[in-house]
C-alpha atoms as one frame of an Amber mdcrd trajectory, in Angstrom:
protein
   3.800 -14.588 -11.536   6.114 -12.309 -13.786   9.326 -10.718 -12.021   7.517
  -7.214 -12.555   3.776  -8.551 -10.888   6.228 -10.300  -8.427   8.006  -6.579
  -7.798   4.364  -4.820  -8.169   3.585  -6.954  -5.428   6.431  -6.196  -3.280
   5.509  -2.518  -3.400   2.247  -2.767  -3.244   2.409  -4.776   0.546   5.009
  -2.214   1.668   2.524   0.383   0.449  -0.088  -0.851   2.313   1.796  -1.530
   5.714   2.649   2.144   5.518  -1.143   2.719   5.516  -1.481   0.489   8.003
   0.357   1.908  10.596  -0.470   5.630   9.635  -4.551   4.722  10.287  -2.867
   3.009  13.821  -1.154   6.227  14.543  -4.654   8.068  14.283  -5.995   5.467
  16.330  -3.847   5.623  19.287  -3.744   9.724  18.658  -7.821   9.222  19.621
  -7.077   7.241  22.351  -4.140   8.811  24.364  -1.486   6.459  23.355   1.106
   9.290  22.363   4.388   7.325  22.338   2.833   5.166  20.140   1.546   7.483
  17.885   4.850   9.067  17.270   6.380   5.386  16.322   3.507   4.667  14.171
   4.663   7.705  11.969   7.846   6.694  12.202   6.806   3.567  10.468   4.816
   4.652   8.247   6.983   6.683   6.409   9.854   4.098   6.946   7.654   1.726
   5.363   6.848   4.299   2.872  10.474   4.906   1.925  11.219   1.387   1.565
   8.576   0.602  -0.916  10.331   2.721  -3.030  13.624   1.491  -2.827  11.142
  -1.992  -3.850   9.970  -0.363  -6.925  13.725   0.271  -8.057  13.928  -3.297
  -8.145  16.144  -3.200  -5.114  15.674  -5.153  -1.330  15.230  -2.325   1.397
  17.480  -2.274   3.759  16.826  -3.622   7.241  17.741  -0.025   8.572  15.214
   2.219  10.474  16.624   5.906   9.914  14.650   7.741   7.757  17.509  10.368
   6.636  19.264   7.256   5.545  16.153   5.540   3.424  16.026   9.219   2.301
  19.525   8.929   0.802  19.286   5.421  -0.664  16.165   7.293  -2.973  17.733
  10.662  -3.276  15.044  12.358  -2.265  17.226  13.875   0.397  18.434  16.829
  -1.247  15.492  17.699  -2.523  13.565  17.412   0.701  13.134  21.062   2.202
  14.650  21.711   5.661  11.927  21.580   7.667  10.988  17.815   6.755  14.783
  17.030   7.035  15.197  18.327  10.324  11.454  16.473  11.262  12.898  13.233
  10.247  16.147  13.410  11.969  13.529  13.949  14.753  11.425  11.258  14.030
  13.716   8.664  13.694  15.182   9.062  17.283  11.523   7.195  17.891  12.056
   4.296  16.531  11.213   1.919  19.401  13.017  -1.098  20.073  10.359  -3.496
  21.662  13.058  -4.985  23.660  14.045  -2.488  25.789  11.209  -0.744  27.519
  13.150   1.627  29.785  13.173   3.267  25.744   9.443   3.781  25.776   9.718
   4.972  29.166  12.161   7.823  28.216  10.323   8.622  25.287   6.900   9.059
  26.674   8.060  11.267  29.494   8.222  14.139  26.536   5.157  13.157  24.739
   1.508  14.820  25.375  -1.499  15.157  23.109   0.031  18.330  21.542   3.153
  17.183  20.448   1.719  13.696  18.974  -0.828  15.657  16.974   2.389  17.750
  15.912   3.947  14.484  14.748   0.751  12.850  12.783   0.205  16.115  11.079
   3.766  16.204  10.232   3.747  12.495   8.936   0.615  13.285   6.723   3.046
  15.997   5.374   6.035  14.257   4.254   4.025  11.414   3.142   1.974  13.963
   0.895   5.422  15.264  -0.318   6.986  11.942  -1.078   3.465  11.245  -3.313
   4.230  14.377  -5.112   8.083  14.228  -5.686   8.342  10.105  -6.471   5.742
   8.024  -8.647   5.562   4.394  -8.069   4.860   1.570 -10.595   1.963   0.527
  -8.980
């Protein structure tokens, strides 16, 4: 396999992931998993982000704010306030698996309402990022 099949490749499983985990957000959205809806979105458009950085040619980092993926594809600026502000947001639910007094915290805010918020939301930036950045595969 070529380096640029090789880096197609790359994106393309990164691409897919983000998929992944956006169709698992909509799936525990239907059945009243809400914490875990709002850290599927979170990955989702991490995983997103990252498969950019991948079709620059460049390793993502192993980081999990969005603001900072954001940055490393300067998209940031251009990003209207709303969706920055919704990412800071977002990115506060990044669950560590190894500490569950974290999932604990987090869930005591969530509801049905407010995880709907954050799918929609997700759908949103993901539908901007389409718009603003084209990918090589």
């Amino acid at each position: 396999m070529n380096d640029k099949a090789a880096k197609q490749r790359r994106v393309q499983v990164w691409i897919d992931r983000a998929q992944y985990d956006l169709d698992t957000a909509k799936a525990m959205l239907d059945t009243g998993r809400y914490i875990y809806v709002v850290f599927m979105c979170q990955q989702a458009i991490e995983k997103r982000l990252k498969a950019y950085i991948e079709d620059t040619g460049t390793t993502p980092p192993r980081i999990h704010n969005l603001i900072n993926l954001c940055k490393t594809i300067d998209v940031y600026e251009s990003l209207p306030d709303n969706l920055k502000d919704f990412l800071q947001e977002l990115t506060a639910y990044y669950l560590d698996s190894r500490y569950k007094e974290d999932i604990a915290r987090l869930s005591a805010f969530m509801n049905k309402e407010k995880a709907g918020y954050y799918f929609e939301k997700t759908k949103e930036v993901l539908e901007w990022l389409t718009q603003k950045k084209k990918l090589s595969v």
